[in-house]
C-alpha positions, 0 to 999 in steps of 0.5 A: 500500500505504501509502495503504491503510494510513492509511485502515487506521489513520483507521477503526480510529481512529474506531472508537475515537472511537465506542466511546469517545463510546458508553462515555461515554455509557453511563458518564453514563446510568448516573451520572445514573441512579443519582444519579436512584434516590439522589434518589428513594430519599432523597425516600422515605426523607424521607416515611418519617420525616415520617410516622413522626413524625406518628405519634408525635405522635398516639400522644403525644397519645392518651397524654396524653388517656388519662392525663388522663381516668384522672386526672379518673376518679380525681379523681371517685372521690376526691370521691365517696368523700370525700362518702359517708365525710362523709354516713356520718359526719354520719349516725353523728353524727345517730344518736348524738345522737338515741340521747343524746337518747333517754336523757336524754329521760324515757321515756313510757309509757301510764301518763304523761301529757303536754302535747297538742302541743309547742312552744307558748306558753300562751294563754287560762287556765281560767276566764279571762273574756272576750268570746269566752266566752258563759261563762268560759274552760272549758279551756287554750289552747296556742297553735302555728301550724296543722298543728302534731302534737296528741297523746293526753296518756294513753292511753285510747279515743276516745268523740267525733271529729268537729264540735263546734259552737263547739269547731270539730273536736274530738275527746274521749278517755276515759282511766277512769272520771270521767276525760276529755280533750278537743281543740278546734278542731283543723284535722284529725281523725286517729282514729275513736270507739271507737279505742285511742290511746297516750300521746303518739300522735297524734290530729291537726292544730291549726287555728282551726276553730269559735269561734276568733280564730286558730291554737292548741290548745283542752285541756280535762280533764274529769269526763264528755265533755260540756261543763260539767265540766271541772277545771283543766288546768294543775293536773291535769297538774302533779300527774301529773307534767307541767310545761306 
């Protein structure tokens, strides 16, 4: 009866050591299995913060391209705007000089006369003589470089336009009676014959064409249109107001 009592008491005692043995393991596998989901939980959460740092930076970055663009636009418009308030002010200035001008300037009118071009330096005189001349010198030189404007020196109605053998291209401008004037060796023609011209329009282009050394304007005032009755230039124009 004893004996079977010990043995009783041995099973029921490695029974306990089993259970104990098998609680313990399952104590550990649940241990190691939390601290594994610790683990991973914590692995996730670092990939979580290191992408949402990542994303604040491009966001950074995207700022601060955006504010730089929106600077360089402003910038440009700054620039832009400064250059069209210059060009407006230049071109107020401009206009204001020429208005100045335009009243200082005496006013023409077709009852004026003027020089045949501007910016000259005179040249051969009337009656000057010389070995270009088969007789003296019928008008005045003006001389200015080729393509320079010839003006009508009063109004009237153009009687010749065309090549006047050593006159080159000349044209001639009848003004009134016994009245003409007339412009040689001109590099272009600009009028037709029977066309009215205004004082100071222009008639065409100086040049050297016919029988010429170099570039000027031939004037000539004359009492018909042909050759042979010409009158001192410079003194007519002086009387009509005009200082050549």
């Amino acid at each position: 009866m004893r004996k079977n009592s010990t043995m009783k008491n041995r099973t029921r005692t490695l029974s306990r050591g089993r259970i104990a043995v098998v609680g313990g393991g399952v104590v550990a596998a649940i241990a190691l299995g939390s601290t594994a989901a610790f683990a991973a939980g914590g692995a996730h959460a670092s990939d979580g913060a290191g992408t949402s740092a990542a994303h604040a930076v491009v966001a950074v970055q995207k700022q601060a391209a955006g504010q730089k663009a929106a600077a360089a636009e402003q910038a440009a418009a700054k620039t832009a705007a400064a250059k069209k308030a210059a060009a407006k002010t230049a071109a107020a200035k401009k206009a204001a000089a020429k208005k100045a001008a335009a009243k200082k300037a005496p006013k023409i009118t077709n009852a004026s006369w003027v020089t045949p071009t501007t910016g000259y330096t005179l040249g051969a005189g009337f009656a000057q003589a010389g070995p270009h001349w088969i007789h003296k010198h019928s008008g005045q030189d003006f001389v200015v470089n080729t393509g320079t404007t010839v003006r009508a020196a009063h109004e009237g109605t153009v009687v010749t336009a065309g090549w006047g053998g050593a006159y080159g291209n000349n044209i001639v401008i009848k003004h009134g009676a016994h009245l003409y004037t007339q412009y040689g060796h001109l590099s272009k023609i600009g009028v037709y014959v029977g066309e009215h011209v205004n004082t100071a329009e222009k008639i065409g282009l100086s040049g050297s064409t016919g029988n010429s050394t170099g570039p000027h304007l031939h004037f000539e005032v004359r009492t018909t249109p042909y050759y042979g009755s010409a009158v001192e230039p410079l003194h007519f124009l002086r009387a009509h107001g005009v200082t050549p």
